[in-house]
C-alpha atoms as a printed R data frame, in Angstrom:
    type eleno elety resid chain resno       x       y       z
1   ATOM     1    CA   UNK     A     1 -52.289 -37.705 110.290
2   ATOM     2    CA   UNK     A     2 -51.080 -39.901 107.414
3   ATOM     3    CA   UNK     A     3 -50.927 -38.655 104.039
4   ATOM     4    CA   UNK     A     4 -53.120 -40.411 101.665
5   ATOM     5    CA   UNK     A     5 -51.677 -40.733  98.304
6   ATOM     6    CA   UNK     A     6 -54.738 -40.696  95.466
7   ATOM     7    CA   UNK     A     7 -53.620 -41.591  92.420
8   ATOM     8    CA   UNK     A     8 -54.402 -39.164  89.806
9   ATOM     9    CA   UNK     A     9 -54.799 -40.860  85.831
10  ATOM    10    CA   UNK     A    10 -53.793 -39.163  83.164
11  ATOM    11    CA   UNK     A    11 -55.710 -38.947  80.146
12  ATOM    12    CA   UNK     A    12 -54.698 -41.820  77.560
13  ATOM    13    CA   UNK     A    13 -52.168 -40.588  74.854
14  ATOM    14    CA   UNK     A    14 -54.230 -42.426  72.567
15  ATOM    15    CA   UNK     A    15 -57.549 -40.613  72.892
16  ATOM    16    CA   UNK     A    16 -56.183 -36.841  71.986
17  ATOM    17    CA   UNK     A    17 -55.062 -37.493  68.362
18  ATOM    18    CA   UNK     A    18 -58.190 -39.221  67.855
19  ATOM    19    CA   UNK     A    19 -60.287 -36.388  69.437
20  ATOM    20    CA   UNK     A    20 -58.337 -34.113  67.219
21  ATOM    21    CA   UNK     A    21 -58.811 -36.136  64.613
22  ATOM    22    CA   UNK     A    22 -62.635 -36.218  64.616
23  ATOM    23    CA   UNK     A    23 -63.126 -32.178  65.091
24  ATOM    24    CA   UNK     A    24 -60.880 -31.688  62.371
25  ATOM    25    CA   UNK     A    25 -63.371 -34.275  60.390
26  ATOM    26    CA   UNK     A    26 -66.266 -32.243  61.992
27  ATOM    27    CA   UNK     A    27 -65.223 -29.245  60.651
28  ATOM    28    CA   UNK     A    28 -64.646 -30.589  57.263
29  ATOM    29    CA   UNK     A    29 -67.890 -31.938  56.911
30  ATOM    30    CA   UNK     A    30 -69.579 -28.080  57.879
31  ATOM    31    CA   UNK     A    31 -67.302 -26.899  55.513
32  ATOM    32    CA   UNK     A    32 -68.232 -29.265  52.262
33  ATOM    33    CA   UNK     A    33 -71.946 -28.423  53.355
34  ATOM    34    CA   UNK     A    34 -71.686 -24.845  53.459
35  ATOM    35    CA   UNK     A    35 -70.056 -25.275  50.474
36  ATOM    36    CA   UNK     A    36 -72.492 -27.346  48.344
37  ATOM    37    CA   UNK     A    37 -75.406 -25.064  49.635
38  ATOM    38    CA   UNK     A    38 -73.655 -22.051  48.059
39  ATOM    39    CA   UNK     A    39 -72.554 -23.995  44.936
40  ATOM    40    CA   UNK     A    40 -76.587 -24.927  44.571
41  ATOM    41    CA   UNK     A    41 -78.086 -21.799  45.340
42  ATOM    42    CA   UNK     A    42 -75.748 -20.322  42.499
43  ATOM    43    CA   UNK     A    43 -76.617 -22.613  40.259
44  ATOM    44    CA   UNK     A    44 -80.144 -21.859  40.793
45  ATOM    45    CA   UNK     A    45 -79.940 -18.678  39.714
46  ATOM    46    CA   UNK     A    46 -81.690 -17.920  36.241
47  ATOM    47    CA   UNK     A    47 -78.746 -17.339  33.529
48  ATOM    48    CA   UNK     A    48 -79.403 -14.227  31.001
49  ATOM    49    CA   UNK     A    49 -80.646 -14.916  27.602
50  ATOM    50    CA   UNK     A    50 -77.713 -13.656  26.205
51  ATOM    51    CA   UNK     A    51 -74.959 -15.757  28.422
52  ATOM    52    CA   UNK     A    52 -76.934 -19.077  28.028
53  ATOM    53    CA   UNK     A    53 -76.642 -18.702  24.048
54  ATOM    54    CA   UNK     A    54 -72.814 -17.931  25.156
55  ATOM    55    CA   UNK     A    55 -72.638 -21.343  26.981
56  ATOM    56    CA   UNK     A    56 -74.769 -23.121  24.371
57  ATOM    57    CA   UNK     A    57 -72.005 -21.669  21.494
58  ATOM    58    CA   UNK     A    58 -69.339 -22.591  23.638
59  ATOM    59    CA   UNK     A    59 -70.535 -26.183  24.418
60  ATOM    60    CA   UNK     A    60 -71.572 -26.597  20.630
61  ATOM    61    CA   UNK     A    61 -67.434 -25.736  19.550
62  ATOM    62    CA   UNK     A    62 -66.366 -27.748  22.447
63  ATOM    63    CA   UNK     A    63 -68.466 -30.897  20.742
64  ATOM    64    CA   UNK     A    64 -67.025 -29.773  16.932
65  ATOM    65    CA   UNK     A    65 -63.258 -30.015  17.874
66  ATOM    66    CA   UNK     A    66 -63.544 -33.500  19.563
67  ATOM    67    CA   UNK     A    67 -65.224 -34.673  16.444
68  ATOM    68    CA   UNK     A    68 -62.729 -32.941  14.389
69  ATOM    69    CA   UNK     A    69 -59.821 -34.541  16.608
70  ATOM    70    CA   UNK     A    70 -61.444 -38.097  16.489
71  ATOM    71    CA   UNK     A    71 -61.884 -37.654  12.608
72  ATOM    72    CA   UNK     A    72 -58.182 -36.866  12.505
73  ATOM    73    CA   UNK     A    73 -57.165 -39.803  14.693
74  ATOM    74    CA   UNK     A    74 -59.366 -42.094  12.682
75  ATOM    75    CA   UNK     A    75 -58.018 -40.841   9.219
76  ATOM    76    CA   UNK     A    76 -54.230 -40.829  10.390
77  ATOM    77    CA   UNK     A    77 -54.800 -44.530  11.375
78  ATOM    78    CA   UNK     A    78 -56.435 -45.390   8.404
79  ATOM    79    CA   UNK     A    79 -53.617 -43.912   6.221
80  ATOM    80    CA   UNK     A    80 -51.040 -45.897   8.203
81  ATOM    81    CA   UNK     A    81 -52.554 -49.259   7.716
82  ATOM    82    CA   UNK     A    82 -53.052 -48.164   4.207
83  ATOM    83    CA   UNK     A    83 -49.668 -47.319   2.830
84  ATOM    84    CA   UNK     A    84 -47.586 -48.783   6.043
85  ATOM    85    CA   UNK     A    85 -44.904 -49.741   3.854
86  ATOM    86    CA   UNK     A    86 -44.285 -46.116   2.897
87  ATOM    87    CA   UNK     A    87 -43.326 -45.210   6.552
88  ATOM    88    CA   UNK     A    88 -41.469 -48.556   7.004
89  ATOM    89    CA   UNK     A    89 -38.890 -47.518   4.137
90  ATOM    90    CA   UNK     A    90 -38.644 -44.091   5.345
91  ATOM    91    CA   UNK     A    91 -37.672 -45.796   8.633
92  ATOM    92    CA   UNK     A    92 -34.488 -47.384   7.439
93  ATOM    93    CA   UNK     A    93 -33.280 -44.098   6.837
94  ATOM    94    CA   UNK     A    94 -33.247 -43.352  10.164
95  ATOM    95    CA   UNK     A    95 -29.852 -44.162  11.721
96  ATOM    96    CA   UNK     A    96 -27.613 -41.921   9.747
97  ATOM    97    CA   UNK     A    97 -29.634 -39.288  11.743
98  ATOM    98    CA   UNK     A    98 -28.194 -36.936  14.388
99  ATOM    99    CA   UNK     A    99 -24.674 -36.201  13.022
100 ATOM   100    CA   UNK     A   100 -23.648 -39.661  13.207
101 ATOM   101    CA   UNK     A   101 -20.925 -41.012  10.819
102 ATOM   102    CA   UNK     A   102 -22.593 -43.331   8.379
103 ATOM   103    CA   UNK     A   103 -20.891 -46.925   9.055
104 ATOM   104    CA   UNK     A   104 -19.728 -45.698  12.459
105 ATOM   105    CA   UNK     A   105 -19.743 -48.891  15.518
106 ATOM   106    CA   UNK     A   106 -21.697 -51.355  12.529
107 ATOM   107    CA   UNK     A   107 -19.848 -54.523  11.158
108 ATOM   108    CA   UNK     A   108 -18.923 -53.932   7.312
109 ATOM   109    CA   UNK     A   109 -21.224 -56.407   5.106
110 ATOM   110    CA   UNK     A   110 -20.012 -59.412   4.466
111 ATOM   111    CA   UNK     A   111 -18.752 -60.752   1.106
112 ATOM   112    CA   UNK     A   112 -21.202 -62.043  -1.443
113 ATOM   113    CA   UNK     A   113 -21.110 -65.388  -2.239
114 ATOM   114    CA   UNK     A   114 -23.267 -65.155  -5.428
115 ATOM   115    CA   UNK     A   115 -21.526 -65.573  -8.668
116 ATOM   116    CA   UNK     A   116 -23.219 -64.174 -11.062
């Protein structure tokens, strides 16, 4: 008898990651579904008198302070564009900050050559 050789293929390396691949998406997808049904079904649940006024108090202070930050953004730019030269010669000021020495690494001003 002669041995017959049959030649057996393996499975391509390239199909099992993407096999893997797709059950993992599979599962994802079951997951984000089971997910949004729950998230609806609690949503749909009717809030108490009392805890809606809660939310609508809490969504009403919510609105207040972003006005009341805008206003102050608005104002604070309005100041500086009105009295910009206020900050600009507090600004000179600023380099003897710090603990450095006062003249310390800066070229001494030259000589005048005005007269009178």
């Amino acid at each position: 008898m002669s041995s017959v050789r049959v030649a057996v293929k393996a499975p391509d390396a390239v199909a099992w990651p993407y096999v893997e691949y797709m059950a993992r998406w599979e599962r994802q997808v079951e997951r984000r579904q089971l997910f949004l049904r729950s998230y609806h079904f609690s949503r749909d649940v009717e809030l108490s008198p009392r805890a809606r006024a809660r939310r609508v108090v809490w969504v009403g202070l919510r609105r207040l302070r972003r006005a009341a930050a805008t206003g102050l953004r608005r104002l604070r730019a309005r100041l500086r564009l009105c009295f910009a030269w206020v900050s600009r010669r507090r600004r000179r000021g600023s380099r003897f900050r710090y603990g450095r020495l006062s003249g310390a690494g800066h070229a001494a001003p030259a000589a005048s050559v005005c007269f009178w």
